[in-house]
C-alpha positions as CSV (number, residue, x, y, z in Angstrom):
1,X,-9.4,20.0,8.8
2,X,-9.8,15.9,8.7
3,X,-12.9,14.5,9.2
4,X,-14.6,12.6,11.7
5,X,-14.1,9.6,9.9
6,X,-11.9,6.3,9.4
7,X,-11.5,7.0,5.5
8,X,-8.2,5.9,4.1
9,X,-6.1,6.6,1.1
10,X,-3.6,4.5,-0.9
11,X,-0.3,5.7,-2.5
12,X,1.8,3.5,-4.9
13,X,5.5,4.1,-4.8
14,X,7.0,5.9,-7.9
15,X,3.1,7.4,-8.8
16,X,1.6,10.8,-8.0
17,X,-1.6,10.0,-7.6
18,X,-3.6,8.7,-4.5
19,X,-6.3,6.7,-4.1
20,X,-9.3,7.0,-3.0
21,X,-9.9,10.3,-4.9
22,X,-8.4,9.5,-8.3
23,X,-10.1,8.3,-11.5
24,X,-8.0,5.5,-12.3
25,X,-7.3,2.5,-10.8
26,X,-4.2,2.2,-8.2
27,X,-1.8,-0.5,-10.5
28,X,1.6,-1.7,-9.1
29,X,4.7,-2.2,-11.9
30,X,4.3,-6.7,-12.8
31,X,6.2,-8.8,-10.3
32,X,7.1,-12.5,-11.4
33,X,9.1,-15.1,-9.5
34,X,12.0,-15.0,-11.8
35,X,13.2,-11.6,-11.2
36,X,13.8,-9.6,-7.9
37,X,11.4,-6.6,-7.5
38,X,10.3,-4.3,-4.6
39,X,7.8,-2.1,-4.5
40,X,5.9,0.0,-1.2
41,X,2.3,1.4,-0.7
42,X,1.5,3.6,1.9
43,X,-1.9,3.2,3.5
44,X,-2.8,6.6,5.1
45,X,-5.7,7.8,7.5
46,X,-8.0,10.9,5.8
47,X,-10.0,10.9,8.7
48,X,-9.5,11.6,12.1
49,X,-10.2,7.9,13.4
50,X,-7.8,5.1,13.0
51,X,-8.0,2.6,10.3
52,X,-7.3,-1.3,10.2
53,X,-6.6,-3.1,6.9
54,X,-4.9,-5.9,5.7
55,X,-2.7,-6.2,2.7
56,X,-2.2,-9.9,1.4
57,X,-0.3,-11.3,-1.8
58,X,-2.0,-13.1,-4.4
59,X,1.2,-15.4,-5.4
60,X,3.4,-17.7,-2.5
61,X,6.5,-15.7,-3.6
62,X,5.6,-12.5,-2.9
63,X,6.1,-11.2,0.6
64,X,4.3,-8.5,2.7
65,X,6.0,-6.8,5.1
66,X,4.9,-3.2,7.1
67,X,8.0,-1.3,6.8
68,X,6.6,1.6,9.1
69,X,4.1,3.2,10.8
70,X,2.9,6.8,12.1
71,X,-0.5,7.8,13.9
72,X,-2.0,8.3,10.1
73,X,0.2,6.2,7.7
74,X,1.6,2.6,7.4
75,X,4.2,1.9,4.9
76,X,3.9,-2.2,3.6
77,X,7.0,-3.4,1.6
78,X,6.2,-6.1,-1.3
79,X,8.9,-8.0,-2.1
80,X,9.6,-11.2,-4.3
81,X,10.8,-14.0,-3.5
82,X,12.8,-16.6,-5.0
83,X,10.6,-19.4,-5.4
């Protein structure tokens, strides 16, 4: 049963682990501005209470997008860009 809580987790797309829980770091495949990548993380609730977050890129060319959203999880597409 989920907790009374507003806990999240973090899945990388193509990995079978989740964060928070895992021992390791959560680490996305390299994106560059030369080559078109894209890549999703899903954000998801392990509480009961909703979450808020905000995913930004670190580099102009890569975009952030929320692809979709349920009551407990928010999928964000990363994308690059040409630049």
């Amino acid at each position: 049963m989920p907790v009374d809580a507003d806990d999240y987790g973090v899945a990388l797309e193509g990995n079978v682990n989740a964060w928070s829980g895992h021992l390791l770091p959560p680490e996305l495949p390299p994106f560059d501005s030369f080559n078109s990548r894209r890549s999703y993380v899903e954000v998801f609730a392990e509480g009961t209470r909703p979450i808020d977050f905000t995913i930004e890129a670190d580099r102009p060319w890569i975009k952030v997008t929320e692809d979709a959203r349920s009551d407990s999880t928010t999928r964000v597409l990363l994308a690059t860009t040409r630049a």
